[in-house]
N, C-alpha and C positions, 0 to 999 in steps of 0.2 A: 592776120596781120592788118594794121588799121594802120593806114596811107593820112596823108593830108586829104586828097581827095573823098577819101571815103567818108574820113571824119564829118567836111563838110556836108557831104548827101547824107548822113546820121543827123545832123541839125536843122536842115532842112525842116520848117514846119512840115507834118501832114495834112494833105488835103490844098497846099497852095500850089497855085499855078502861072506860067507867064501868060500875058498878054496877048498872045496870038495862040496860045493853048486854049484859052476863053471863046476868042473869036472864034477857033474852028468846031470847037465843042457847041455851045449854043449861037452864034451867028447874031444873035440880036447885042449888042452893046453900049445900050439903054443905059443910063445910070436910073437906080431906083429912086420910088418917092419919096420926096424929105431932100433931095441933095446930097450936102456933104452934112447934115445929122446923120444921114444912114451910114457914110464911111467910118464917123465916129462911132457910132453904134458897135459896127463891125472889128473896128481895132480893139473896142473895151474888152469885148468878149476873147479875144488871143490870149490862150496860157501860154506862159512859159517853157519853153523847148528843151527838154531836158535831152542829152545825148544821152543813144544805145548802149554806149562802153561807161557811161560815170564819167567823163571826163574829156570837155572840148578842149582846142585849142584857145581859146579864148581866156577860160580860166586861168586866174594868177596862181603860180606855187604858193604853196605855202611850208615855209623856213622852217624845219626843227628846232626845238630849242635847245637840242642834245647833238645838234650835228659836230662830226670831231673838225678840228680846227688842225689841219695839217703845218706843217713851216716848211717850206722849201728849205733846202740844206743851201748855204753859197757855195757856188762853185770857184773856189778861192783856193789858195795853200792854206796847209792845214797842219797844226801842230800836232805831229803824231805820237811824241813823247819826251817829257822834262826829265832830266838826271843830273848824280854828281857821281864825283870820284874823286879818289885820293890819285895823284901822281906819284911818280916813282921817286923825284927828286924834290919829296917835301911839302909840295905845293900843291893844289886842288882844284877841279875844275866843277865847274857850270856846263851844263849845257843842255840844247831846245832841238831835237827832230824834226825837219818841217819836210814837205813834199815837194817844194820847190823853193828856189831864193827867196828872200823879201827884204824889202829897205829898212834900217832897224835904225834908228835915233836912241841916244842913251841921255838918262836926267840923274844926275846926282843929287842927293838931300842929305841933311845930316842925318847919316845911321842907318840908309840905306839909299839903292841902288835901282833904278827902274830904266827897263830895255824894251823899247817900244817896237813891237814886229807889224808893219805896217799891213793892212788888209789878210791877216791869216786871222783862224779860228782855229776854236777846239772842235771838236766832233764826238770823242766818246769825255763822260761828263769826269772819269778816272783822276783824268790826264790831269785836272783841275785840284788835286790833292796838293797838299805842303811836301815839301821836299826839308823834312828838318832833320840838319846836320848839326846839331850839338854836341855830340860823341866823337868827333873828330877833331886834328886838328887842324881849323880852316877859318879866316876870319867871319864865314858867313854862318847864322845859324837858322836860317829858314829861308826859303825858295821857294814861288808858286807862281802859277800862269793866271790872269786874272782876266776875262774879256771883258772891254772899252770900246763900247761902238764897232765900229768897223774895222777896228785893230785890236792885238794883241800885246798885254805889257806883261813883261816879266819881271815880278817885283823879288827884292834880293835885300832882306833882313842883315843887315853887318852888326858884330857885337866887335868889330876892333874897325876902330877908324881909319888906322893909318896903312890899310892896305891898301895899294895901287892898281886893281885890276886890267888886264889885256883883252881884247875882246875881236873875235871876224867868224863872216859868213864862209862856210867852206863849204864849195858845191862836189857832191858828189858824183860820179859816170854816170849813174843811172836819174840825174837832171833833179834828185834831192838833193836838201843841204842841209848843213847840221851848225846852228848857234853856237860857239865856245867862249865861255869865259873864264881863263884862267886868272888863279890868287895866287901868290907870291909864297915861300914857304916862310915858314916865324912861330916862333912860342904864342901861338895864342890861348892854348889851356884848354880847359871845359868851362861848359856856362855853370855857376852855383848848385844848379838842379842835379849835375853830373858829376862833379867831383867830390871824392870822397868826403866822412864827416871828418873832424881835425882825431888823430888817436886811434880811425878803423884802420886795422890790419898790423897795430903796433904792439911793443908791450906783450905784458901774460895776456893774450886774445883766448879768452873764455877759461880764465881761472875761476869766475864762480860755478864751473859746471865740472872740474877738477873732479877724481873721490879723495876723501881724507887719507892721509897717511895709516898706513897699517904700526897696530903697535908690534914691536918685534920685541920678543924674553929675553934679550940678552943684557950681560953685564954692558952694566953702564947706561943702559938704555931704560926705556919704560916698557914697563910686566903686562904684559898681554892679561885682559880680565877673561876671567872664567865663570 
């Protein structure tokens, strides 16, 4: 084990001594001839101290250039999952997971709908997928959690504008809360991409894959060939 202490007695030049170690060792304390030429003499000559272990305290680290780069996680609420659902009476809801409350400001634009969750985060990178509802009916057709700085917006694609949505924080026993917003129920259809072409499913559906009629021998009809 190598001490601070020890380190230092490892740097220690060899062969130097204090000044009363000198004096009791030779007793004479003469400076030699020449002066202080002779002390300069004597410093030129000093190598360099190299420590016993490879490595004083002295010496600067030196930086990887491959060192990993951590992020601390915040310690914030946290959105732990985005969904929808069809209601029972028509209508459809929104909604955010979170681990605890948070203050949520709402911005209208034309065509869509942004729900700002004040200092939450995502944590698993999932959660961060589209929530596209085009197959249903609901004026909304895409939903996603988007992180913004130090908050959290929930943006909300609308293909029908004249829906009026309802919106609250509902905390649950266990000190989570869960974002809702519900939409109103209405004909709003499917997007282009979803609803059928004009004429599938109508009509003779797959008379060119029919087989032909059989000839049948009877009078009146046409003679079977042979």
């Amino acid at each position: 084990m190598i001490t601070p202490a020890a380190a230092h007695a490892q740097a220690a030049p060899a062969g130097s001594a204090t000044a009363a170690g000198s004096a009791s060792a030779g007793g004479d304390s003469t400076p030699p001839a020449g002066g202080e030429q002779g002390e300069s003499k004597d410093a030129g000559e000093k190598k360099p101290t190299v420590p016993a272990a490879g490595y004083a305290y002295s010496d600067k680290p030196v930086k990887s250039a491959h060192a990993a780069r951590l992020r601390k996680a915040p310690a914030g609420p946290t959105a732990t999952m985005p969904g929808f659902e069809a209601l029972p009476d028509g209508g459809s809801r929104l909604f955010v997971q979170l681990t605890q409350p948070v203050q949520v400001e709402e911005h209208k634009a034309q065509g869509s709908l942004t729900y700002i969750l004040k200092g939450a985060y995502v944590r698993q990178r999932n959660n961060l997928n589209s929530l596209v509802t085009v197959h249903f009916n609901t004026p909304v057709s895409r939903a996603r959690l988007v992180p913004h700085g130090n908050d959290l917006h929930f943006v909300i694609d609308l293909r029908a504008s004249g829906a009026a949505p309802t919106w609250k924080m509902q905390a649950a026993p266990d000190k989570s809360a869960k974002l809702i917003i519900d939409f109103p129920k209405g004909d709003y259809g499917l997007a282009p991409s979803a609803a059928p072409s004009p004429g599938e499913g109508e009509g003779d559906e797959g008379t060119e894959n029919r087989p032909a009629p059989k000839n049948i021998g009877k009078k009146g009809g046409a003679k079977s060939r042979r």
